[in-house]
Backbone as numpy.savetxt, mean C-alpha at the origin, in Angstrom:
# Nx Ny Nz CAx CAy CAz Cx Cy Cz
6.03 -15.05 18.28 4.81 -14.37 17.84 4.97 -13.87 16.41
3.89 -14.22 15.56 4.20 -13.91 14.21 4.03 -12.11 14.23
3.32 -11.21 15.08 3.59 -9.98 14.56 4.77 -9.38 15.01
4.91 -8.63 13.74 6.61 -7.99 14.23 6.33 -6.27 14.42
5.04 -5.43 13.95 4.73 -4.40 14.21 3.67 -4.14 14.38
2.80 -3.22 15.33 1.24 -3.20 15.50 1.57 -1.97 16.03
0.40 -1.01 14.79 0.16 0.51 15.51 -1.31 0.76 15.50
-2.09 0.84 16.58 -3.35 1.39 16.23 -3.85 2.77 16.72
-2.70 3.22 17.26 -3.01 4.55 17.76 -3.67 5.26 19.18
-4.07 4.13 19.79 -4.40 4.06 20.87 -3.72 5.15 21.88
-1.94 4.74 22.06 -1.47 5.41 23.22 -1.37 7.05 22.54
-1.87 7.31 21.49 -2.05 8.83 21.23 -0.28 9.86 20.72
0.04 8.61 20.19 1.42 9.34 19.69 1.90 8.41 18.68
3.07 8.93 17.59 3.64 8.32 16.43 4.75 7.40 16.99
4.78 6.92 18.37 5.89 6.36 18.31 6.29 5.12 17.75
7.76 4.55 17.45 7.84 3.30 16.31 8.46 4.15 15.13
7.36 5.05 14.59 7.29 5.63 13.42 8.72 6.66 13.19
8.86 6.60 11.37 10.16 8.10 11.35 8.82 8.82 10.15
9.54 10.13 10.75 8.46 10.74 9.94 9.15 11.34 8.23
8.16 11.35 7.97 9.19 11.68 6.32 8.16 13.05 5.78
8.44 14.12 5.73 8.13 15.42 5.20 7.29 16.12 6.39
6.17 16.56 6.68 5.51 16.79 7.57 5.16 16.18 8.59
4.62 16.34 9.70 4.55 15.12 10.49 3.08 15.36 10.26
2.72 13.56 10.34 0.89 13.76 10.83 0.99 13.35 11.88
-0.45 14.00 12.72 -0.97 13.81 14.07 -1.99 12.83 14.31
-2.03 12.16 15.56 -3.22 11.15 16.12 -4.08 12.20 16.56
-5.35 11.42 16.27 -6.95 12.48 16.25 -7.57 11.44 16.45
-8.84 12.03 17.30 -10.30 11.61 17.58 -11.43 12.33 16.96
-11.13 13.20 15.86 -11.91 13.89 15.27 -12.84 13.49 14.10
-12.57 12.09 13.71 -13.01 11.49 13.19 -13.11 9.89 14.17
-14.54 9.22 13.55 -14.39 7.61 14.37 -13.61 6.86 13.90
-12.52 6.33 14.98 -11.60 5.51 14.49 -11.99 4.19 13.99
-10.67 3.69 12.98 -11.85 2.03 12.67 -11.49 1.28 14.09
-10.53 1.29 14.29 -10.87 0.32 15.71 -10.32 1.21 17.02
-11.06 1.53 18.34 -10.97 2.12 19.54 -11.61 3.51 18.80
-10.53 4.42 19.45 -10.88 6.71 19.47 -10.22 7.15 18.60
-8.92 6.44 18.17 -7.49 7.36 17.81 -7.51 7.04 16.38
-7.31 7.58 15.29 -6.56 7.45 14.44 -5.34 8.42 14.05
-4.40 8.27 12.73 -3.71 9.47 12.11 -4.39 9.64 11.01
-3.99 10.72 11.37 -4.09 12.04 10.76 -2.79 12.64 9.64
-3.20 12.62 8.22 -2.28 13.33 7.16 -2.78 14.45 6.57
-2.08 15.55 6.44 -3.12 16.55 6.38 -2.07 17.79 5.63
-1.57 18.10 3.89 -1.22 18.70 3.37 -1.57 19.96 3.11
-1.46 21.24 3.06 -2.19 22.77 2.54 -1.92 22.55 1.31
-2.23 23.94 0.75 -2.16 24.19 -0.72 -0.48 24.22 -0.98
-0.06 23.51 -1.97 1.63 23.51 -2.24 1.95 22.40 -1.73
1.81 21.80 -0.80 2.51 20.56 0.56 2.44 19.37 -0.38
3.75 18.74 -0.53 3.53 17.27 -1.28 3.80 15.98 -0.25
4.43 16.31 1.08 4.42 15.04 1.83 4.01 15.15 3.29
3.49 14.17 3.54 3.20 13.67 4.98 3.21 12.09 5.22
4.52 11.74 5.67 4.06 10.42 5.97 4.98 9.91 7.02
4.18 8.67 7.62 5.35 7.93 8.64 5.99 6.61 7.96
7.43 6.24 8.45 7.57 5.34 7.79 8.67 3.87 8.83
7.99 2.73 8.37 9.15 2.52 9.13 10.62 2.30 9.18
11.32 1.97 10.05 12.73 1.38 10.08 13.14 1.38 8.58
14.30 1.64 7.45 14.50 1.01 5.98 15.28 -0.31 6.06
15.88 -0.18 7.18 17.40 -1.08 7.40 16.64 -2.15 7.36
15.54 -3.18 6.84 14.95 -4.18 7.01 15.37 -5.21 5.79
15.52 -6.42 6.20 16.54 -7.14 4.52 14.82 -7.98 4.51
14.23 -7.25 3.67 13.02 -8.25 3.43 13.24 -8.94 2.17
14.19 -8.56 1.17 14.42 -9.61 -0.16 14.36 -11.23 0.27
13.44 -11.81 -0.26 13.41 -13.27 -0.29 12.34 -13.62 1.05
12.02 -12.67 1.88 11.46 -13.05 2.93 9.74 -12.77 2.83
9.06 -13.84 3.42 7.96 -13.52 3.43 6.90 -12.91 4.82
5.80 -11.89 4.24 5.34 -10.76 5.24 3.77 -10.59 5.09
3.14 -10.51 5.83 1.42 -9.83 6.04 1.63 -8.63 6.56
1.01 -7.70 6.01 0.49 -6.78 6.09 -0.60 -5.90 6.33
-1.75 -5.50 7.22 -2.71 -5.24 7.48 -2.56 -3.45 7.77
-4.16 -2.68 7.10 -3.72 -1.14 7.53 -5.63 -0.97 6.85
-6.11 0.12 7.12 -7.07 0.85 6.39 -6.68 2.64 6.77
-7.59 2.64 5.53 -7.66 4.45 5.40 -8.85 4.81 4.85
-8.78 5.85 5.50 -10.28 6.95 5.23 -10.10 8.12 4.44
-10.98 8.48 3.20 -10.96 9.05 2.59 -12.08 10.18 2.99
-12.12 11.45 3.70 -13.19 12.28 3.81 -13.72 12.24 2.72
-15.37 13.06 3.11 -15.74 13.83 1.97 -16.13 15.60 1.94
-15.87 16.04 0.55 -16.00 15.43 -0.62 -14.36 15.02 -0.98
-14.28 13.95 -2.12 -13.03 13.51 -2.30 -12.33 13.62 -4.00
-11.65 15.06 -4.05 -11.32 15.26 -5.21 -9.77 14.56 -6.03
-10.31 13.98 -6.67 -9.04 13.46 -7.71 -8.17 14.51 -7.91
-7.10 13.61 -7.68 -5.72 14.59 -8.02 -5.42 14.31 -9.44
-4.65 15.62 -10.05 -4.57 15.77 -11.58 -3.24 14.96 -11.87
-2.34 14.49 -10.70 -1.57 13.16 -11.06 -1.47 12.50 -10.30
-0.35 11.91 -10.19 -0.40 10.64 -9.04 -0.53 10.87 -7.36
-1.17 10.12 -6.61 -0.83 10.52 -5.54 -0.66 9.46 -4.37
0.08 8.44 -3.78 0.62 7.82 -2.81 -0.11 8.26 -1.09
-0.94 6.76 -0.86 -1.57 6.71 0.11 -0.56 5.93 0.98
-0.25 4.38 0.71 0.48 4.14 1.25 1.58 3.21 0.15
2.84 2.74 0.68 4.04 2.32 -0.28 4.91 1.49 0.76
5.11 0.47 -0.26 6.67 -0.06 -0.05 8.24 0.36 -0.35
8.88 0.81 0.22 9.91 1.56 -0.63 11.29 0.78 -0.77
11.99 1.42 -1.78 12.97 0.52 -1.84 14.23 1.29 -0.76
15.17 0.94 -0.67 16.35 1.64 -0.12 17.80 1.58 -0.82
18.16 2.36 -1.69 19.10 2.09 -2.45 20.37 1.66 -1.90
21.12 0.75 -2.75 22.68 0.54 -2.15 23.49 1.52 -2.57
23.79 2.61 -1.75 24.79 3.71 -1.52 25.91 3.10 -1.86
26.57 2.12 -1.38 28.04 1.54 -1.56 28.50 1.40 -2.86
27.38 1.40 -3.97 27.48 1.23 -5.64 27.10 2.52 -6.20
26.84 3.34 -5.66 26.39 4.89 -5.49 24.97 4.65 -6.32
24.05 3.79 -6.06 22.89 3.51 -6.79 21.49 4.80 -5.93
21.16 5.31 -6.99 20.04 6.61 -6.62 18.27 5.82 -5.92
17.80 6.90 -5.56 16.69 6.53 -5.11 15.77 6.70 -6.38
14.68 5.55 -6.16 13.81 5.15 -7.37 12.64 5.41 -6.85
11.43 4.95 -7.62 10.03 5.18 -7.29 9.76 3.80 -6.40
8.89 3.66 -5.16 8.63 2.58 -4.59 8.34 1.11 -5.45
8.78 0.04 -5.09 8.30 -1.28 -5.62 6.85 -1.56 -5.86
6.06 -1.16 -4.80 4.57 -1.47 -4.65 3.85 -0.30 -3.93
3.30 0.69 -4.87 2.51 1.70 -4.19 1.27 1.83 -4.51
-0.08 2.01 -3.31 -1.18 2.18 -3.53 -1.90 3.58 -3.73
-2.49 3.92 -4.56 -2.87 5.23 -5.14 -4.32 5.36 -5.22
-4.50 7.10 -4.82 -5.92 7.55 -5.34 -5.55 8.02 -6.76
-4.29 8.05 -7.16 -4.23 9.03 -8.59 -3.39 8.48 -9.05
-3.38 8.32 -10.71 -2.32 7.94 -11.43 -2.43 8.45 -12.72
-1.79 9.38 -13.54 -2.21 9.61 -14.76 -2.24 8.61 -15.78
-1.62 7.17 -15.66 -1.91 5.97 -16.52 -3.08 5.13 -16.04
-3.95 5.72 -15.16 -5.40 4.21 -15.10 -6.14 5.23 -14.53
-7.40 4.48 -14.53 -9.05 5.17 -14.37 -9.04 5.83 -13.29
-9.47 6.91 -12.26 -9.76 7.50 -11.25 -10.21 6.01 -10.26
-9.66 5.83 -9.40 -9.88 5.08 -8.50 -8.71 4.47 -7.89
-9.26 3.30 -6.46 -7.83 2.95 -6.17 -7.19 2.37 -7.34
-5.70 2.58 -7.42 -4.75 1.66 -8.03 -3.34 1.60 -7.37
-2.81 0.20 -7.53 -1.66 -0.30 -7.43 -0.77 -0.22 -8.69
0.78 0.09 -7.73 1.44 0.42 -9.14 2.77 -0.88 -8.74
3.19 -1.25 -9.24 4.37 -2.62 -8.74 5.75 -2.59 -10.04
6.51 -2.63 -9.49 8.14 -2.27 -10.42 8.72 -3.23 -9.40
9.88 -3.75 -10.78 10.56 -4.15 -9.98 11.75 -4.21 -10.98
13.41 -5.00 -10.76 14.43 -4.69 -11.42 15.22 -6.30 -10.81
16.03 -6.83 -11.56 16.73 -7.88 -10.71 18.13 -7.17 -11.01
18.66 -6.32 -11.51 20.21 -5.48 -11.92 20.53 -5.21 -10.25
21.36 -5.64 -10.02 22.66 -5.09 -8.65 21.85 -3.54 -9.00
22.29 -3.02 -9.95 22.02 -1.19 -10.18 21.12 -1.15 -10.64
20.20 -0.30 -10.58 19.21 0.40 -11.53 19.18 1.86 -11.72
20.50 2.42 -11.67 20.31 3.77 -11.80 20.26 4.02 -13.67
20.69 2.90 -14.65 20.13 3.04 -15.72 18.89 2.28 -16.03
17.67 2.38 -15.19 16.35 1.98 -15.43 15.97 0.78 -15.00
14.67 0.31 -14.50 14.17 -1.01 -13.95 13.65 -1.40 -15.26
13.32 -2.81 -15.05 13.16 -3.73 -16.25 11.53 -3.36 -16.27
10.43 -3.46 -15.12 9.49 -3.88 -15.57 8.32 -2.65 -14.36
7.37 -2.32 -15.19 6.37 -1.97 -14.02 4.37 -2.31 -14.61
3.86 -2.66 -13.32 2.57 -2.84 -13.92 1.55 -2.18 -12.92
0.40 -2.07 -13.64 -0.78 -0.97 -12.82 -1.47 -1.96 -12.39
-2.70 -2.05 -11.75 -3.76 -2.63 -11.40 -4.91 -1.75 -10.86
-6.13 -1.86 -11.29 -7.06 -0.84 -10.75 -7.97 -1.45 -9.79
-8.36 -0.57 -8.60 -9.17 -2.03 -7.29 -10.32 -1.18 -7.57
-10.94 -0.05 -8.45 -11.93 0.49 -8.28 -12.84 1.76 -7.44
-14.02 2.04 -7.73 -14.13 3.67 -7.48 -13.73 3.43 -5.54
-13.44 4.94 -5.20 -13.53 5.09 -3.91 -14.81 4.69 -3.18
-14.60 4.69 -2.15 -16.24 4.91 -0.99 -15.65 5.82 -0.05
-15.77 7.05 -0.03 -15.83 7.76 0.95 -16.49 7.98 1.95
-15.90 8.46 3.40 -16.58 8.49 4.55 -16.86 7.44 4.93
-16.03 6.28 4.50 -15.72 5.05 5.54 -14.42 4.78 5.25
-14.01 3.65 6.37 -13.04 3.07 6.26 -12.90 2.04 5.05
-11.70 2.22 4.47 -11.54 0.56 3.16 -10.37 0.16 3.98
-10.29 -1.43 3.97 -9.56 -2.01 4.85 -8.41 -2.81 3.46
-7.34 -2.98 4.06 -6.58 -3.46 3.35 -5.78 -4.22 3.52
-5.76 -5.53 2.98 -4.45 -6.85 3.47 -3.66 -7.26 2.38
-2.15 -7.13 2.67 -1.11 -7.57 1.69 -0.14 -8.34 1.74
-0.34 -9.52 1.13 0.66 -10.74 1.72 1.52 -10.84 0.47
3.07 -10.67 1.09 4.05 -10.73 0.01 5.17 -11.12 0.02
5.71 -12.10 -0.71 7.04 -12.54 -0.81 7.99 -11.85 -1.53
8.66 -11.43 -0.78 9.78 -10.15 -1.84 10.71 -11.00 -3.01
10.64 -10.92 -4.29 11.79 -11.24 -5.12 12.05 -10.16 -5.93
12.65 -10.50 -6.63 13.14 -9.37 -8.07 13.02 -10.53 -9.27
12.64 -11.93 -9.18 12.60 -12.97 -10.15 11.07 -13.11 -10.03
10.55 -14.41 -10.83 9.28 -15.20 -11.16 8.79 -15.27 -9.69
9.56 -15.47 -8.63 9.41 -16.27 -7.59 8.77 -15.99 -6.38
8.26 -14.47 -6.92 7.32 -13.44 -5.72 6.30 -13.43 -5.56
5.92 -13.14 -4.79 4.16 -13.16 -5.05 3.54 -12.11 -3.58
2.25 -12.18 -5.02 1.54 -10.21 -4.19 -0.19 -11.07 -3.93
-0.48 -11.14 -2.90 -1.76 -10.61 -2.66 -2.33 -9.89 -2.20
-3.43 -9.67 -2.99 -4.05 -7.66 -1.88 -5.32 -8.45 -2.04
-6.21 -8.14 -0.66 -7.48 -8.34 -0.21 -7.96 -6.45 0.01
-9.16 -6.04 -0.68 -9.53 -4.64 -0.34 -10.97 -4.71 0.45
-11.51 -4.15 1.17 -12.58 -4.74 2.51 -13.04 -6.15 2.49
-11.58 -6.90 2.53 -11.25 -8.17 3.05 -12.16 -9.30 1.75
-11.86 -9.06 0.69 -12.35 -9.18 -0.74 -10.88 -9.49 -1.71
-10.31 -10.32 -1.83 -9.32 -10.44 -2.69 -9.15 -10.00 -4.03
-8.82 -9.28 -4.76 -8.53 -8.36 -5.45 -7.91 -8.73 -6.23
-6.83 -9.14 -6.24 -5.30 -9.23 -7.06 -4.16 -10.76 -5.98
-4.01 -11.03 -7.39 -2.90 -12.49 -7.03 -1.90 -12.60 -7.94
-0.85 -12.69 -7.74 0.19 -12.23 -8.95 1.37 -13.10 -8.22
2.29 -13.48 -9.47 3.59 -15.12 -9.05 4.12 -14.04 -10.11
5.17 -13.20 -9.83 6.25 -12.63 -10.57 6.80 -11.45 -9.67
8.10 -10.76 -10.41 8.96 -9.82 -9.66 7.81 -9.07 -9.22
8.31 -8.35 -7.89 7.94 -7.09 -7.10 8.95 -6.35 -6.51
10.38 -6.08 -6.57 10.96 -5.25 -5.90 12.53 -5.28 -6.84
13.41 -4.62 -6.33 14.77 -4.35 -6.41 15.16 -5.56 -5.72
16.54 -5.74 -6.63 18.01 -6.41 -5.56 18.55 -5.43 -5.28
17.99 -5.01 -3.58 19.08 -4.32 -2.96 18.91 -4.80 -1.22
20.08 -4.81 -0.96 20.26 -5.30 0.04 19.39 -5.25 1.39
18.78 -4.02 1.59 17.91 -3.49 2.09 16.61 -3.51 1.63
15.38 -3.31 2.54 13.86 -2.97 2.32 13.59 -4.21 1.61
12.03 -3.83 0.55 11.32 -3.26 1.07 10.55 -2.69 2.02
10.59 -1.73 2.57 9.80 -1.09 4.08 8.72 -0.07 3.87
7.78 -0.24 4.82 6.33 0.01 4.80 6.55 2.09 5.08
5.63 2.78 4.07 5.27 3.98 4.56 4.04 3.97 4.30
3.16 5.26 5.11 1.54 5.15 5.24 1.31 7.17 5.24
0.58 7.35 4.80 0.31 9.08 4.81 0.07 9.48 3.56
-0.02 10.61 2.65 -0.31 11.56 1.66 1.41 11.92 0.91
1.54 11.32 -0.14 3.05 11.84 -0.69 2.47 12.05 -2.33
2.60 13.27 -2.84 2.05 13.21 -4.34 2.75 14.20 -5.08
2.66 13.93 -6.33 3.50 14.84 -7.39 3.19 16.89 -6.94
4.19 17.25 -7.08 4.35 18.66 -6.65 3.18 19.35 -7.74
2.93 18.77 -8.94 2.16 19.70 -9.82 0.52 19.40 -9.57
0.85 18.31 -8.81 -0.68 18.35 -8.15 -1.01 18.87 -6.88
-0.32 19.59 -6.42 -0.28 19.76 -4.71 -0.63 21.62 -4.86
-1.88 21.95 -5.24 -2.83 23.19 -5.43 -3.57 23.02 -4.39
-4.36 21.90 -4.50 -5.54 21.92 -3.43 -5.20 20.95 -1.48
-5.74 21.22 -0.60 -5.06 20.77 0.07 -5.62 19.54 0.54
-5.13 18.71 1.00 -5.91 17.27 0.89 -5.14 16.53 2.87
-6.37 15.59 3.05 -6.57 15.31 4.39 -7.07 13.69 4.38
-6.10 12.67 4.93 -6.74 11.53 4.42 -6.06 11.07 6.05
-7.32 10.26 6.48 -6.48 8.89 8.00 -5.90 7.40 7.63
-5.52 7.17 8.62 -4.74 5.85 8.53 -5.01 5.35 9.72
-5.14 4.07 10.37 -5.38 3.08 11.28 -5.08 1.91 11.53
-4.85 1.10 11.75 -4.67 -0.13 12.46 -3.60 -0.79 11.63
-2.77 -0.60 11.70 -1.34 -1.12 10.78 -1.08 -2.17 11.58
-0.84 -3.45 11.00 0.01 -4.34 11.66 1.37 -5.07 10.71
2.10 -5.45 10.99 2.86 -6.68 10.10 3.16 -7.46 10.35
3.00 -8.77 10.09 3.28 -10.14 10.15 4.46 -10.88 9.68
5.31 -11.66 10.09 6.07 -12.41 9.30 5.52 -13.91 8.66
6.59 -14.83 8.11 5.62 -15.39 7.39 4.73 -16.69 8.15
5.29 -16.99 9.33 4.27 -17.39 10.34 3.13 -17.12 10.44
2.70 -15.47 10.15 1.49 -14.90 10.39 0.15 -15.88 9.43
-1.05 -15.03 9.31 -2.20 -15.41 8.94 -2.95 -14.01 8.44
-3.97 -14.12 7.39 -4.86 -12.80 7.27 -5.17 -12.65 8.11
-5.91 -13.16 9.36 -6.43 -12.58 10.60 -5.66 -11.90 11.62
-4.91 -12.39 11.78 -3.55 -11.62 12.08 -2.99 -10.39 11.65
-3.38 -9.62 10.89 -2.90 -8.30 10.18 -4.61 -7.57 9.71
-5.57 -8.11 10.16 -6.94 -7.62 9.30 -7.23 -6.81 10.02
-7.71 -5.36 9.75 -8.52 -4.77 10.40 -9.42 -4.93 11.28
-9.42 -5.02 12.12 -10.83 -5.54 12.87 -10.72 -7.38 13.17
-9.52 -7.88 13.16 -9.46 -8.83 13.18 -10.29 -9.87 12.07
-11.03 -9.00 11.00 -12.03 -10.10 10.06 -11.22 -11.08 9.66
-11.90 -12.27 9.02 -11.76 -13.25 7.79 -11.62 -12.44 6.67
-11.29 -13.14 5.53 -11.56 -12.84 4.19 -13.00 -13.61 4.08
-13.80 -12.73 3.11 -14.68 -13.38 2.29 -15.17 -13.65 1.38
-15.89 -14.60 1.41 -16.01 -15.80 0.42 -16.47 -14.84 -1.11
-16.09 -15.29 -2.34 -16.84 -14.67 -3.71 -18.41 -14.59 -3.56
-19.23 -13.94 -3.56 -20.68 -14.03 -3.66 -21.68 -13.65 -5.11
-22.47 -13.59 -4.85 -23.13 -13.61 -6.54 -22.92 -11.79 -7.14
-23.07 -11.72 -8.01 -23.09 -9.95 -8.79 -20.95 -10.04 -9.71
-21.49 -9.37 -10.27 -20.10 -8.94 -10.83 -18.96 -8.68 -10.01
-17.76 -9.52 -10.38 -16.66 -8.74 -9.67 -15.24 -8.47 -10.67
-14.36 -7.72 -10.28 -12.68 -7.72 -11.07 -11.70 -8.61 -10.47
-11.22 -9.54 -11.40 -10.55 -10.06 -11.00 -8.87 -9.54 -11.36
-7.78 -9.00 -11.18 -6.72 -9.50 -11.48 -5.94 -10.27 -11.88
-6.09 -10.87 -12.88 -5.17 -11.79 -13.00 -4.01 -11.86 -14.15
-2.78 -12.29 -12.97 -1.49 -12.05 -13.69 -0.81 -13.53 -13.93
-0.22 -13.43 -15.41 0.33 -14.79 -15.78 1.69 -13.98 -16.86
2.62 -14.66 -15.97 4.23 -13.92 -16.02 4.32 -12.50 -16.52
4.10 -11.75 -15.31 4.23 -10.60 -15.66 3.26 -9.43 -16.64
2.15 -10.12 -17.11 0.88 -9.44 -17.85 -0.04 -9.08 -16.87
-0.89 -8.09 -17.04 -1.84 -7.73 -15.84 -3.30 -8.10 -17.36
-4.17 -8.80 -16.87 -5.53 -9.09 -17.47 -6.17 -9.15 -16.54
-7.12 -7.26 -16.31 -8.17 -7.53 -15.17 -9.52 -8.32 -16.43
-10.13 -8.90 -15.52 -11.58 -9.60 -16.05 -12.80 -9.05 -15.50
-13.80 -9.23 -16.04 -14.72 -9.16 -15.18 -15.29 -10.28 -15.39
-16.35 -10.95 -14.53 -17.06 -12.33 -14.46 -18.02 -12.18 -13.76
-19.54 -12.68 -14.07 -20.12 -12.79 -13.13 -20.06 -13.87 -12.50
-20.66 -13.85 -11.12 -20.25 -14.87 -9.85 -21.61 -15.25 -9.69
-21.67 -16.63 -9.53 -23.05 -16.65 -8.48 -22.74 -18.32 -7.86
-23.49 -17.72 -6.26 -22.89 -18.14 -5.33 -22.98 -20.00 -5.71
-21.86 -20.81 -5.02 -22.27 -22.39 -5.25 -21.62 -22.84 -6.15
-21.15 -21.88 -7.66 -20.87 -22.38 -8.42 -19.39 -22.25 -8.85
């Protein structure tokens, strides 16, 4: 079976999950995107983490993975004054070289003090055994304003390298977004591995902030988008009106805009 993890919250508990700073809770207090249950992340004034994460011990370098998850943004939904981490890939450092912990390979954001208020992706990566004297490369990508008080669904198919030889796609309410053939992670022996919840810079953590999470799955590379999609959807097709494209050619990020119309 191509899935190797599926949480939708159903049996009403985090199990699977390690929790990393606070724990969040499964709730019906909001409509879940798929069944009653979702989680629940939910920081006070001061609080910089809440999240679950899985297993690190995972050797995903070189291996390929689908990814499926959405999150809900209440309203009203205030921008944070820096960065702030919805969900991430993280790296896991090699201890045995006494190499330190870094910022995740691939993290998705409501906040970043380098790009526009909206979602953005942030992607680093390093091919050095060490990087405790610095990664070679990092790039932004912006997916655009929020929609609050629904679900945005999200699919990420990725081949882990630290060379040319990786590749990222993100679909955002099942709308392809971003396509990129270059590094995404560390050489380290371990990870990248999936976390999901609220983790943000301490100088932004004044106001207190409350965001859900739902239907996580992961795929290996057997899998399919339907296989990891929210709601089981397709992707769909480009249609007519303006859209952003992403597009990366070795390592440059050139979003575009274009208009589309359908047929052509």
């Amino acid at each position: 079976m191509a899935i190797l993890f599926e949480k939708n919250f159903e049996n009403r508990n985090l199990e699977g999950w390690r929790i990393n700073g606070l724990p969040p809770t499964v709730t019906a207090e909001i409509l879940a995107r798929v069944g009653t249950h979702c989680m629940k992340s939910h920081l006070a004034v001061g609080e910089t983490r809440a999240e679950v994460s899985m297993p690190s011990k995972i050797k995903a370098v070189g291996n390929e993975y689908w990814y499926g998850f959405s999150i809900f943004l209440p309203k009203p939904f205030e921008v944070n004054s820096a960065w702030e981490s919805v969900a991430n890939w993280h790296a896991r450092p090699d201890f045995d070289i006494q190499e330190s912990w870094r910022s995740a390979p691939i993290t998705l954001l409501t906040a970043h003090p380098q790009t526009a208020d909206g979602w953005t992706l942030g992607v680093r990566w390093d091919s050095k055994r060490n990087s405790n004297v610095g990664i070679e490369g990092t790039d932004f990508y912006e997916f655009g304003a929020y929609e609050t008080g629904v679900w945005t669904d999200w699919v990420f198919h990725v081949k882990w390298e630290y060379n040319e030889t990786g590749l990222l796609e993100v679909w955002k309410n099942h709308v392809k977004v971003l396509g990129r053939r270059s590094p995404n992670c560390f050489n380290d022996e371990y990870g990248p591995y999936f976390k999901m919840g609220i983790n943000r810079a301490g100088r932004s953590a004044g106001a207190a902030r409350t965001i859900y999470h739902d239907e996580f799955k992961m795929a290996d590379a057997n899998g399919t988008y339907e296989d990891v999609a929210p709601g089981g959807e397709s992707p769909k097709p480009l249609t007519s009106g303006n859209i952003t494209l992403n597009i990366d050619i070795p390592a440059i990020q050139i979003p575009v805009t274009i208009k589309w119309e359908k047929g052509k």
